[in-house]
Legacy VTK file of the C-alpha trace (Angstrom):
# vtk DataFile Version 3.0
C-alpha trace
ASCII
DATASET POLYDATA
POINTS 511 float
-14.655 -23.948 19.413
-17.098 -25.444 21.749
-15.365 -27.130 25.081
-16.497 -29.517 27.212
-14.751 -28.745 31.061
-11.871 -26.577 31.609
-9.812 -29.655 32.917
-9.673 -30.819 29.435
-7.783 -27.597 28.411
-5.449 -27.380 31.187
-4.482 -31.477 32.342
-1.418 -31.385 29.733
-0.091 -27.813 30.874
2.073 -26.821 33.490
1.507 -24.683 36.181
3.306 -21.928 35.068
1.497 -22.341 31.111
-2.390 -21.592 33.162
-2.909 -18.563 34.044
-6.041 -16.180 35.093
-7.607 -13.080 34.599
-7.629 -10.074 37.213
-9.440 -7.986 35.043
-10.778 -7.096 31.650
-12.016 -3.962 30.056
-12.475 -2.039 26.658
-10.450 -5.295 25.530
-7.523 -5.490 27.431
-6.926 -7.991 30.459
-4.364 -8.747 33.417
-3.682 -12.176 33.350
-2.313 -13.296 36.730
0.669 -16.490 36.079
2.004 -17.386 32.955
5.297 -16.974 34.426
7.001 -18.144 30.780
5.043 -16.269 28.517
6.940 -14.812 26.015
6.039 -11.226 24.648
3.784 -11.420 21.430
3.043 -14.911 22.391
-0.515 -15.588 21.276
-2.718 -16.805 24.399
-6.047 -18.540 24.626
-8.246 -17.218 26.969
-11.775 -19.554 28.117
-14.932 -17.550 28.522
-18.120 -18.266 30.419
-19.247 -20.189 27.633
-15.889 -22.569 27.236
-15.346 -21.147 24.063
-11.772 -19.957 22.958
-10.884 -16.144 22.901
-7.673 -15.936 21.514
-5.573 -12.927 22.511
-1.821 -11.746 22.370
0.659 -10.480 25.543
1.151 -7.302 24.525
3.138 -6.194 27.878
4.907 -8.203 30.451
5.006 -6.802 34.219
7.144 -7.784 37.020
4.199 -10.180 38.480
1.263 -10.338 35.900
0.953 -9.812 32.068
-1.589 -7.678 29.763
-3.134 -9.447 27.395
-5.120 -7.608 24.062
-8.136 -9.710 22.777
-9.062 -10.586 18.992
-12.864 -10.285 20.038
-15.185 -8.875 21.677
-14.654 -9.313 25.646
-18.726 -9.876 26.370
-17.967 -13.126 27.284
-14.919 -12.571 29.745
-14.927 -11.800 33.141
-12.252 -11.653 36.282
-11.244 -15.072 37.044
-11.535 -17.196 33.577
-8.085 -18.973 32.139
-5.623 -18.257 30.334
-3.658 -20.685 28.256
-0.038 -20.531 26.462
0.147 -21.490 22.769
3.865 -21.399 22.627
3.499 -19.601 19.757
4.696 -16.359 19.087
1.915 -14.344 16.714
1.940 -15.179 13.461
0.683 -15.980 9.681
-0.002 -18.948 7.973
2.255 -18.224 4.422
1.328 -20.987 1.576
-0.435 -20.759 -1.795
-3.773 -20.258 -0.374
-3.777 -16.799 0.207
-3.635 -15.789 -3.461
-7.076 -14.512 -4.345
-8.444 -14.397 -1.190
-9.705 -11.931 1.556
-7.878 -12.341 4.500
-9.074 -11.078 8.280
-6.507 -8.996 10.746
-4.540 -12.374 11.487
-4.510 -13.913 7.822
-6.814 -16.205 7.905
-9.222 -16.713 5.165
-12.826 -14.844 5.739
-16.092 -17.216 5.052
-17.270 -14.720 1.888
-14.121 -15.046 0.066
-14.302 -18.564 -0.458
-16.404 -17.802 -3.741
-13.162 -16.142 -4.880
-10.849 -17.932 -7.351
-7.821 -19.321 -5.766
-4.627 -18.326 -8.116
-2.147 -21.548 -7.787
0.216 -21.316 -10.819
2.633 -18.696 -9.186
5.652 -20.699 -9.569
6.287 -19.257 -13.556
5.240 -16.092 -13.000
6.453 -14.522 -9.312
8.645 -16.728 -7.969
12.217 -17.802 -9.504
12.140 -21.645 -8.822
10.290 -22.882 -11.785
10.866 -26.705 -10.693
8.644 -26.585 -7.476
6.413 -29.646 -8.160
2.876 -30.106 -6.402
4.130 -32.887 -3.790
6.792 -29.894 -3.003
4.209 -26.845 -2.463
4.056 -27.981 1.371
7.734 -27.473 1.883
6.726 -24.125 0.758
3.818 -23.747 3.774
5.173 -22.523 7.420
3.993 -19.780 9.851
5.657 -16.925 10.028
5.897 -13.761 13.072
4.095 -10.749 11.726
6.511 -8.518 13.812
9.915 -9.474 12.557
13.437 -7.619 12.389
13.684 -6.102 8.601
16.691 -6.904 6.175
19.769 -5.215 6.900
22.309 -3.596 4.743
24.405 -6.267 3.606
20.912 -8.111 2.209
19.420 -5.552 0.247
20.064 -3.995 -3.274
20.046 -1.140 -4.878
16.124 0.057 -6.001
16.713 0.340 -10.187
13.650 -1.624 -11.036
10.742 0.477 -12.269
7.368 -0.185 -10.538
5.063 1.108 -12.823
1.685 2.286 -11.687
-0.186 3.334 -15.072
-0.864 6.115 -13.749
0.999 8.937 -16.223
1.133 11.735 -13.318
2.799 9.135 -10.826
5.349 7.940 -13.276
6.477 10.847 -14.576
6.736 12.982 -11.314
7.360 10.763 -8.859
8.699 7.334 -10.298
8.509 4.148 -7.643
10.718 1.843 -8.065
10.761 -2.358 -6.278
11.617 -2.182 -3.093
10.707 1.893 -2.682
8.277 3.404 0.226
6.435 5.660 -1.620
4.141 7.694 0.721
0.498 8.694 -0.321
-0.797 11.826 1.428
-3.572 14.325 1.209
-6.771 15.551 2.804
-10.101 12.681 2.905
-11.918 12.416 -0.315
-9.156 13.646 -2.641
-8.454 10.313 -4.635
-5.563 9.068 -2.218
-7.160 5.207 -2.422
-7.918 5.294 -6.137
-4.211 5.965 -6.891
-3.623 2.855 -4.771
-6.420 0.328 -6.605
-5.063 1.527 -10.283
-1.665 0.305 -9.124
-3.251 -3.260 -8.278
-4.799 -3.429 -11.325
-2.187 -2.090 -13.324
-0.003 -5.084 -11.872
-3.203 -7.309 -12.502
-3.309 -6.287 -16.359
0.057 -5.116 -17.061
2.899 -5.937 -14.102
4.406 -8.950 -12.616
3.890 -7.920 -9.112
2.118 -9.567 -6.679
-0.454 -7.390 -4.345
-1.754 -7.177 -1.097
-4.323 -4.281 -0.116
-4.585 -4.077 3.842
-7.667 -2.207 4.560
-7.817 -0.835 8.098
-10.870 0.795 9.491
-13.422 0.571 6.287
-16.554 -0.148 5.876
-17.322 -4.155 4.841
-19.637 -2.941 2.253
-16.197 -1.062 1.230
-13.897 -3.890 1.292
-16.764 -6.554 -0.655
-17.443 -3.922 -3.561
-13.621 -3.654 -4.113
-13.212 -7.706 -3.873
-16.152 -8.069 -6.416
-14.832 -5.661 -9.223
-11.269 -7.081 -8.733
-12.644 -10.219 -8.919
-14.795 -9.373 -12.216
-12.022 -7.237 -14.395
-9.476 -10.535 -13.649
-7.289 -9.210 -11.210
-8.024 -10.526 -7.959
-5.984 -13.503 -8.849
-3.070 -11.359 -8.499
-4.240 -9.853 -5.147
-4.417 -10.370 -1.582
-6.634 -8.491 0.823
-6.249 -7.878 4.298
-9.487 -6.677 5.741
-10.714 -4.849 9.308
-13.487 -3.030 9.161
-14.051 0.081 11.719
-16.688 -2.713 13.625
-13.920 -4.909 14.684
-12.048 -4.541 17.484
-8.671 -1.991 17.830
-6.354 -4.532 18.452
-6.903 -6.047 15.176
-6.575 -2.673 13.472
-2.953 -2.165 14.949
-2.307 -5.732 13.664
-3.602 -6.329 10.151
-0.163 -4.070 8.648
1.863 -6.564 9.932
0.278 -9.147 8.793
-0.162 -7.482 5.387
3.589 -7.107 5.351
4.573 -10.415 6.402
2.772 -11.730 2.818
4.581 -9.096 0.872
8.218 -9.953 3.050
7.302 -13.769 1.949
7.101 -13.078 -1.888
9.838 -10.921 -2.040
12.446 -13.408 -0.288
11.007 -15.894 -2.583
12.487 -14.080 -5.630
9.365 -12.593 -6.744
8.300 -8.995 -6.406
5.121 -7.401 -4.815
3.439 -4.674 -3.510
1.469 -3.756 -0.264
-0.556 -0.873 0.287
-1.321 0.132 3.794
-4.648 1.799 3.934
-4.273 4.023 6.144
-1.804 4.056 8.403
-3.745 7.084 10.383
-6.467 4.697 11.277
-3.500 2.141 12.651
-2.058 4.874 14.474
-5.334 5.697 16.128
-6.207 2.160 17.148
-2.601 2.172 19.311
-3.532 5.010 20.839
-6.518 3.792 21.982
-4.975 0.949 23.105
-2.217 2.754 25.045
-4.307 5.216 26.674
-6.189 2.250 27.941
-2.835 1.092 29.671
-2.136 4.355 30.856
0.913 5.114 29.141
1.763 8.709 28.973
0.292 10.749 26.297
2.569 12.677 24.370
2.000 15.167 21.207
-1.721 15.242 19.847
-2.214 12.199 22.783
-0.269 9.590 20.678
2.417 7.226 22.721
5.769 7.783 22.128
6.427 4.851 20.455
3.893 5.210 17.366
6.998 6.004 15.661
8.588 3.106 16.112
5.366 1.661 15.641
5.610 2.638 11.334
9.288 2.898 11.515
9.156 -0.837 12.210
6.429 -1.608 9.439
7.914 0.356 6.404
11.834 -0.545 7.117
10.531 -3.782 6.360
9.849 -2.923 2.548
13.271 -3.838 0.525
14.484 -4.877 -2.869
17.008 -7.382 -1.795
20.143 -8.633 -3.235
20.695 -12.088 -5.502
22.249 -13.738 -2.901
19.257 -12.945 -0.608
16.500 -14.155 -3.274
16.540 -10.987 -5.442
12.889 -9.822 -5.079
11.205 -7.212 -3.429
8.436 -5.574 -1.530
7.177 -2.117 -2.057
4.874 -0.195 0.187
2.672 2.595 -0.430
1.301 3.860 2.878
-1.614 6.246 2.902
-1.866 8.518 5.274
-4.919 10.949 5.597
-4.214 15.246 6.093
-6.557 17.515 8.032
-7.520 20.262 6.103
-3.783 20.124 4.093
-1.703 20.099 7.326
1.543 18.135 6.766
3.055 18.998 9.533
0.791 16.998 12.508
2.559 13.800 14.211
1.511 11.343 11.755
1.862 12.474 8.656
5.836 14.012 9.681
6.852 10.850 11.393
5.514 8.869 8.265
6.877 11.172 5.799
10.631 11.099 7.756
10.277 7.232 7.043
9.573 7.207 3.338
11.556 7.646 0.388
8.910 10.413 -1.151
5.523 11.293 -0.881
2.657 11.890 -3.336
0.392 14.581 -2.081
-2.926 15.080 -3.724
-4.621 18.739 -2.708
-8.312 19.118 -2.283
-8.294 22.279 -4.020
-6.765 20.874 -7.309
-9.224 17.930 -7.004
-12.459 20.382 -6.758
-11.037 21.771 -9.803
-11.292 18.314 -11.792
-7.280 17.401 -11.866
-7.501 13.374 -11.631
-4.923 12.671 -10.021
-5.024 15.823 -7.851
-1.033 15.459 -7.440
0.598 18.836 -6.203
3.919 18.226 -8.676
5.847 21.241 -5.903
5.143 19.433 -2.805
5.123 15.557 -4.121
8.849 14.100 -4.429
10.452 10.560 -5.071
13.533 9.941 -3.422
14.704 7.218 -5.866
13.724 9.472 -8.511
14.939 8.659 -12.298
17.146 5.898 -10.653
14.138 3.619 -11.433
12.645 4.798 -14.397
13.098 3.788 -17.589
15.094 6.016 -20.015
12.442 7.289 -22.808
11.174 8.470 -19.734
13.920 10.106 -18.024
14.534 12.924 -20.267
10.984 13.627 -20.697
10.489 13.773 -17.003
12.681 16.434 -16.598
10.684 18.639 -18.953
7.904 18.350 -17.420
8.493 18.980 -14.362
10.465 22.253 -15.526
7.426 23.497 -17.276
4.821 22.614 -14.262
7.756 24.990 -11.667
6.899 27.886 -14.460
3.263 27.187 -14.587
3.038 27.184 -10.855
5.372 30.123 -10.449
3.207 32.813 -12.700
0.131 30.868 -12.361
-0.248 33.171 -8.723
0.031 36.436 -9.531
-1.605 35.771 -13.169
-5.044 35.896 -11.667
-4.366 39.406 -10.871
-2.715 40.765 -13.793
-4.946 42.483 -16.622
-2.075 42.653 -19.276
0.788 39.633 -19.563
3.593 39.391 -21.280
4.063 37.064 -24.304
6.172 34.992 -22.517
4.418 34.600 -19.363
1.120 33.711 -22.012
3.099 31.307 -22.926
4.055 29.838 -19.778
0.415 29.977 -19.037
-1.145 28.285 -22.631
1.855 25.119 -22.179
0.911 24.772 -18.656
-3.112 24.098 -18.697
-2.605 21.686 -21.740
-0.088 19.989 -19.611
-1.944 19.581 -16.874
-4.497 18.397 -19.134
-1.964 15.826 -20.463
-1.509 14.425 -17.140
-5.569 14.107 -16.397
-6.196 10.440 -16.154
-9.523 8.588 -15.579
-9.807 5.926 -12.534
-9.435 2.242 -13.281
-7.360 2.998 -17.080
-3.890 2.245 -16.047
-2.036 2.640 -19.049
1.365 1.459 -20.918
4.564 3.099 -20.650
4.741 3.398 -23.990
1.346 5.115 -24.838
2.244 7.221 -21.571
5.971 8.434 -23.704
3.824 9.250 -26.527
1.367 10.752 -24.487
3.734 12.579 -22.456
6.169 13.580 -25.722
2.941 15.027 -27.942
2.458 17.532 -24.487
6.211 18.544 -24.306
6.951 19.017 -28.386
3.444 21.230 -28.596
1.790 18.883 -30.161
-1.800 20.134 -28.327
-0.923 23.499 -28.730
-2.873 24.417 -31.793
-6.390 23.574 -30.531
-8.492 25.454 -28.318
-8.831 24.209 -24.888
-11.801 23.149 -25.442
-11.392 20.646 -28.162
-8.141 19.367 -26.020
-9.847 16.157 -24.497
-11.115 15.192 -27.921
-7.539 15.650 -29.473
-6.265 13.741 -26.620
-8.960 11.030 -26.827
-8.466 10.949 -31.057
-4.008 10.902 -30.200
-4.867 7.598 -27.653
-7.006 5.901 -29.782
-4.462 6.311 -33.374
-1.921 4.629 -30.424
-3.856 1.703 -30.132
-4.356 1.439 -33.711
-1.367 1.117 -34.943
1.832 -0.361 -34.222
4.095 2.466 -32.455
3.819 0.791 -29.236
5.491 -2.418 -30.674
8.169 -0.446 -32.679
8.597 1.698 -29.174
11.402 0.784 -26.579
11.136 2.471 -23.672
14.283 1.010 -22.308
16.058 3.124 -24.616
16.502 6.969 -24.868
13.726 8.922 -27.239
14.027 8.654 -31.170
12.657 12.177 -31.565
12.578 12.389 -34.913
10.795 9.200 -35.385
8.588 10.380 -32.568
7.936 13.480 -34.069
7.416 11.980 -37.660
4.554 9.310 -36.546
2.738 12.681 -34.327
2.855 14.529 -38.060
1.305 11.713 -39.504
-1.241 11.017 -36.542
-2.499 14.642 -37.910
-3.338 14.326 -41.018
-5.303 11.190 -39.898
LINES 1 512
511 0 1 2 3 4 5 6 7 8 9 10 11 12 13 14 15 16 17 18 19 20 21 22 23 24 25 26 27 28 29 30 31 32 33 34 35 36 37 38 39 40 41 42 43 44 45 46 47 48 49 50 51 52 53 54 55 56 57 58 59 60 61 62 63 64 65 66 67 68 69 70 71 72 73 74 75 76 77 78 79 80 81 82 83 84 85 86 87 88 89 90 91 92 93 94 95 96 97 98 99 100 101 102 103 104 105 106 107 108 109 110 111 112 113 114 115 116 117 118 119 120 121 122 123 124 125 126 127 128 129 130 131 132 133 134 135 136 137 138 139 140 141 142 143 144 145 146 147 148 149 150 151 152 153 154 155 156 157 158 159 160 161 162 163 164 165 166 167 168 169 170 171 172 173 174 175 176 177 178 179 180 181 182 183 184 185 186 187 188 189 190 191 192 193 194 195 196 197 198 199 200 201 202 203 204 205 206 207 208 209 210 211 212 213 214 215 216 217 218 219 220 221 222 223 224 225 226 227 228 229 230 231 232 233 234 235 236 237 238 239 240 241 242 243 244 245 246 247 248 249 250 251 252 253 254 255 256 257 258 259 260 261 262 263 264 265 266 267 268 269 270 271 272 273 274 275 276 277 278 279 280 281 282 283 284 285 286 287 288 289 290 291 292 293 294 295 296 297 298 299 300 301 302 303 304 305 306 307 308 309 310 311 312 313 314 315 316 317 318 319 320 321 322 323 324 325 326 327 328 329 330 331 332 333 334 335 336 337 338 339 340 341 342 343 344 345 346 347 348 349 350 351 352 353 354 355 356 357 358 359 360 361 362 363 364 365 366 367 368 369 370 371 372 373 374 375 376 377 378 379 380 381 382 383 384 385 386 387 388 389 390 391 392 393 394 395 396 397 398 399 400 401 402 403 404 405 406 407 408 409 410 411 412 413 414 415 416 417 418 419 420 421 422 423 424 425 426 427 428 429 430 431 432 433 434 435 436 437 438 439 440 441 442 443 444 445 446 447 448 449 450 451 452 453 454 455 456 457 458 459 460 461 462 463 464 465 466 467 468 469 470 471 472 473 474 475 476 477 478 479 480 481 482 483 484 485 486 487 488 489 490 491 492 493 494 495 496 497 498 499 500 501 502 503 504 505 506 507 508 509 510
């Protein structure tokens, strides 16, 4: 925004609302004044070109005030004002933000406008069916990104499934609304893909609203995802927040909170959604840049102190809350990225002690083909069969008896020239398991063909063919699913017919 003169910023403010820069550098400036600034106040600051910067006060001293810029600080220099907003930092929360790509502060980017805008949400997310169109701006107010999360007496037990398609994920380690499930594992082993089939799982098959925060990627990243979300039909259901690694650190440590603000909104509308954070190591590098910058002591691996608080704050905001409180939820799948398989650096235990579970994916199972590379010993839900549905439930526990077995002789097998008949078997039900589970990217699929799926594995259905001609079975059992019409005679919400289920398997044979 172009200016004319400084005096027209500044004739309506007090003295104490100007203020003006000591210094700036990587970012960060001391504003001299401001005497009633107000912590996470959003500040204009006036370059050398009268153009606004706008920035946030990040730290209040005993005479000045530390401000963190939004842009680049080319254009600022010692001595240029400073201006209160009286505005704590915030989002703008209405009905444009569905289908859109949003920046680090929620504010529409210039190449999303080609993007559809999704506007009937009122039937399908949110529980007030009578909101009219002269109403929607009722609905329209800015909201802090860095507010206190629900407490006790507001929140509800997590029973709702939140189904991700993905057979591996909601068999092992079932999510349910208002869960913090966290996604872990070394760089290139599939931990974002698990992420985007959840979106478009909701997109195809869910009721839940999304929002992908991207922190740190490239643009080129962030525009290819936009573009096939946008062409399979989903981005209607989904909001991204996008930084790329060019932008600036400060916007990096904000664009969670402002990806969690959306989420907070739908769920205390009454509707239900989900927010992936990825990755949350990128966020916790960008405050460490920015507090080694202010000189605050270093502690393990050179991370503040406080960069627990820092996700403790972010994920406690995730909830399923009660009737009386709206009755929706928000769900949040953090990623967090592993150095060569080590769980136990700062990050990864401080996020893990916040979560309800963790999915960890293993490089070594992924450069053996497993899609998704989940490691079923170390991977853990803490809501567990609480929210998932009951045809499920039974089969669950199963499976993961059989995968302990696999894993336990699977060690020493490598070794052994002559087995037992037992441990063979162990063995034999444990690759065509695995094998079960095996899941391409982008084909989220139905509870119900993931039961059948799932039950064919269990009962030994995939047990007579070679190993070789198991993807073929497997390919021939999926496509006699969606042939006939088991999945609309099928209720998961009930426990397992078996017989029935083992009588339509008998006749998928002879087909």
């Amino acid at each position: 925004m172009q200016l004319n003169s400084i005096d027209k910023i500044i004739e309506d403010k007090l003295p104490s609302e100007v203020g003006y820069i000591l210094y700036v550098k990587d970012g960060i400036c001391e504003v001299n004044g401001l005497e009633d600034a107000m912590a996470g106040e959003l500040v204009h600051v006036i370059n050398r070109d009268y153009n606004k910067v706008e920035g946030m006060v990040l730290q209040i001293l005993f005479k000045t005030l530390i401000v963190i810029l939004f842009a680049s600080d080319s254009y600022v220099d010692q001595g240029c004002v400073v201006v209160k907003t009286d505005r704590i930092m915030s989002v703008t929360l209405d009905y444009k933000v569905f289908g859109k790509v949003l920046n680090g502060l929620g504010d529409p980017q210039v190449a999303s406008e080609a993007l559809p805008v999704w506007t009937d949400v009122t039937t399908a997310y949110f529980k007030n069916e009578s909101i009219s169109e002269n109403e929607k701006h009722l609905y329209t107010y800015r909201r802090p990104i860095d507010t206190k999360a629900a407490g006790i007496i507001e929140r509800a037990p997590v029973r709702q499934p939140m189904l991700t398609g993905i057979l591996a994920v909601d068999s092992l380690t079932p999510i349910g609304c208002g869960q913090r499930e966290l996604i872990i594992g070394d760089r290139q082993t599939g931990k974002t893909t698990i992420a985007i089939d959840s979106i478009i799982n909701q997109g195809l098959n869910g009721t839940l609203h999304c929002v992908y925060v991207s922190i740190g990627q490239k643009r080129s990243s962030i525009a290819k995802l936009a573009y096939y979300l946008n062409r399979i039909n989903v981005m209607k259901t989904t909001t991204i927040v996008a930084v790329s690694a060019a932008e600036t650190a400060t916007l990096q440590y904000l664009s969670p909170f402002t990806g969690c603000t959306l989420a907070e909104w739908f769920g205390e509308c009454g509707g239900d959604s989900l927010v992936i954070y990825d990755d949350l190591t990128k966020q916790a590098v960008a405050y460490r840049q920015i507090s080694l910058l202010l000189r605050r002591s270093p502690t393990r691996e050179a991370f503040p102190g406080d960069v627990f608080y820092l996700h403790a704050r972010l994920l406690e905001r995730a909830a399923k809350w009660s009737d009386e409180a709206g009755g929706g939820s928000a769900t949040a799948l953090p990623i967090v990225e592993t150095q060569a398989g080590d769980v136990s650096a700062f990050v990864p235990t401080n996020v893990i002690s916040i979560t309800d579970g963790q999915i960890y994916l293993e490089a070594l199972s992924f450069s053996q083909g497993i899609r998704p590379a989940v490691n079923a010993g170390i991977s853990v839900s803490r809501v567990g069969s609480a929210a998932q549905v009951k045809a499920m439930k039974v089969l669950s526990g199963d499976l993961k008896l059989a995968l302990a077995q696999y894993r336990e002789v699977e060690a020493y097998s490598v070794f052994a020239n002559d087995l037992d008949s037992a441990t063979q078997k162990v063995l034999f039900r444990g690759l065509r398991l695995i094998e079960v589970l095996n899941q391409r990217k982008a084909s989220p699929r139905l509870m119900e063909t993931q039961v059948i799926l799932l039950y064919a594995g269990i009962m030994g259905y995939f047990d007579e063919y070679d190993f070789s001609e198991l993807v073929k079975q497997k390919n021939h059992l999926l496509t006699q699913i969606r042939n006939s019409n088991i999945l609309m005679d099928l209720d998961v919400a009930k426990p397992l017919d078996k017989d029935t289920m083992s009588t339509w398997l008998n006749w998928v044979k002879t087909r």
